[in-house]
N, C-alpha and C positions, 0 to 999 in steps of 0.2 A: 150457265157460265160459271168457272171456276175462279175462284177469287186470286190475285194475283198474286204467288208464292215468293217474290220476287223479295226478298226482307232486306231491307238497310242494313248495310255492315257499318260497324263505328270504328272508324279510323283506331285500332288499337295504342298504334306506335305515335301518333299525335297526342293521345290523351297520356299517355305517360311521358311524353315530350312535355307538356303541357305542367303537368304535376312536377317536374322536373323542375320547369322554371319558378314553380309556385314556391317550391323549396327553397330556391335562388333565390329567390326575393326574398322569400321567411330567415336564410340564412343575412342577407345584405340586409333586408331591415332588424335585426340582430346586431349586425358589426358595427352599422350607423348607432343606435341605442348605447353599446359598450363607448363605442368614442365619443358619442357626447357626453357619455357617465366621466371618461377621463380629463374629459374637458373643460368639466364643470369642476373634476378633485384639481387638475392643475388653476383651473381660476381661482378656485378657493385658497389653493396652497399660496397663491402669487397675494391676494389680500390678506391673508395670514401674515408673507412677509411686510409686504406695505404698510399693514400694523407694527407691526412689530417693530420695522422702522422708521416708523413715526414715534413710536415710545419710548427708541433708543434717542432721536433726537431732543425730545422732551425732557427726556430724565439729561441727557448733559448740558441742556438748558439752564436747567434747574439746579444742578450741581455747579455750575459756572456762576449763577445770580446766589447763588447758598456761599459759594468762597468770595465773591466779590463784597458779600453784605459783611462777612466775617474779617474780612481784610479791613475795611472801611470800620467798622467798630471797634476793631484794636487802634487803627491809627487814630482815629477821636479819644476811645483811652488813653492812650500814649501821649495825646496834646492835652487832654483835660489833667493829666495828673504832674504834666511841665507845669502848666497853668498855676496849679494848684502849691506845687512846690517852693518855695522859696529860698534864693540861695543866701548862704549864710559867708560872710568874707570870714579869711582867718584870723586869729587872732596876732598880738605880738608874740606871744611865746612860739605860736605854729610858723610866720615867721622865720623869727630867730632857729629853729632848728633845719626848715629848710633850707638856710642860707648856709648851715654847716655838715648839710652831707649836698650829696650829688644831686641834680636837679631830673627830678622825675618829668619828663615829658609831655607822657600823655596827662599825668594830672595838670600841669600847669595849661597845657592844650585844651582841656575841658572845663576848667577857672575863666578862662579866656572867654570863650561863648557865654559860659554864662554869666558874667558880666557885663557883657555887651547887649547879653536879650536884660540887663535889670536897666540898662542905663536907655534902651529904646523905650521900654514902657518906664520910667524910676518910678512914680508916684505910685504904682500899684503893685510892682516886685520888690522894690525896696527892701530893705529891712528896717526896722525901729531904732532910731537913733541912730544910724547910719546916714550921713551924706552925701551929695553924689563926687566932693572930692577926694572921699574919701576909696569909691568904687576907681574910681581915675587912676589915682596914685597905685590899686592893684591892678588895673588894665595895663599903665605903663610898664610896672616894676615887671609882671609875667612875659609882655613883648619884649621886652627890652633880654630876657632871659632864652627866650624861644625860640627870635630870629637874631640874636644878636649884635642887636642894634645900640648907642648909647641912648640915655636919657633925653641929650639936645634933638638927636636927629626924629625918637619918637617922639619928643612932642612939637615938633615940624610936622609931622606927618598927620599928628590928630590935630594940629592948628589949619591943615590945607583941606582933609578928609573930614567926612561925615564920620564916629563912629562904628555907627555901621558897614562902614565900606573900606574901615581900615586893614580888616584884613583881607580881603579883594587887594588891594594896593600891594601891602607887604609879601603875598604868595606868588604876585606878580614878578615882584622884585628876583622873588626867588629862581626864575626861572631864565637860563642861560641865554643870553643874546647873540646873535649869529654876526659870525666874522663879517663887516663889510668895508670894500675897498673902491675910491673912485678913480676912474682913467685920465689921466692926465693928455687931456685931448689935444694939445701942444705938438704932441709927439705920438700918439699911436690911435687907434679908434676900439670902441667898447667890443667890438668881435674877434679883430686881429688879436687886443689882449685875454681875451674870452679863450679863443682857441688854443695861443700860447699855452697859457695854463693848463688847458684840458691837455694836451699832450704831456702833460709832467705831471699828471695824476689827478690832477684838481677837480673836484666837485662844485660846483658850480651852477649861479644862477642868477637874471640879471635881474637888481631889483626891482623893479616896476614898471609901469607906463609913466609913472612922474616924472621918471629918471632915467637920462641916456648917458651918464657915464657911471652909474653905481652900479657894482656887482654882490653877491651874496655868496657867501667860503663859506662851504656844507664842511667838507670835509679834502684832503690830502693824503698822499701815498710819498 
């Protein structure tokens, strides 16, 4: 008996199919390896930023609590050295020559306050051998100069007023009062005369809920 010649052929075109795919793969697990390398540099680059700012928010943290601490320690300066100051009244000669030139404003403006912070605390701004009628008599004299006022009516004013709230009151004073007029209800009503006006230029407005026949004159043409 002859043995059987019959040999197994190996699929050529398979096995190089085969290795084809193996490459495939060697190439796609490859491309997978590069994208998760890019993956990992964009994660890192995005925690890099997320660092970064968080140190940008830290650092104006800290620059905000750095100007707020330096702001607060001037203003404590600034009151520790009022504190510490004491103001001195003028004398009669100083005085007498203010009374013969022009009256500076802003100085008499600034005498003002601070006669008023000596006479809220006196016992401890005071001055030595100074009394407090005698701070008084320069409170008066400089209002009486600044707003215009006489003598009688300012010291009406610090006989009704604290002080302290005198000048509250007088800056008050100072400030214009709006035109108001009331409808003589007799004869007309608060809209018919409301309207009137506005047709003839009038500004206008009525005064309150307190009030049904008072109006308020802004302004006219």
């Amino acid at each position: 008996l002859k043995p059987s010649s019959n040999k197994r052929k190996l699929p050529l075109e398979d096995s190089d199919a085969e290795e084809d795919d193996d490459d495939d793969d060697d190439d796609d697990d490859d491309d997978d390896d590069e994208e998760s390398e890019d993956d990992d540099d964009e994660e890192g680059d995005d925690d890099d930023d997320d660092d970064e700012m968080e140190v940008e928010k830290q650092s104006r943290k800290l620059e905000k609590k750095q100007k707020k601490m330096l702001k607060e320690s001037e203003q404590e300066m600034k009151m520790n050295l009022a504190e510490t100051e004491k103001f001195t009244l003028p004398s009669g000669q100083e005085i007498e020559k203010e009374k013969s030139q022009p009256p500076d404003l802003q100085i008499i403006q600034s005498r003002i306050r601070d006669v008023i912070q000596v006479l809220s605390d006196f016992k401890n701004r005071r001055e030595e051998g100074r009394d407090r009628h005698s701070y008084m008599d320069c409170l008066k004299r400089d209002l009486c100069t600044y707003y215009s006022y006489n003598e009688f009516m300012i010291e009406k004013f610090l006989n009704i007023f604290p002080v302290t709230e005198i000048l509250e009151v007088l800056e008050a004073n100072e400030v214009q009062r709006p035109v108001t007029i009331r409808t003589n209800s007799l004869k007309t009503r608060r809209r018919d005369l409301a309207q009137a006006l506005i047709s003839r230029g009038v500004n206008l407005d009525p005064v309150g809920k307190w009030s049904k026949v008072g109006l308020v004159i802004y302004s006219s043409t």
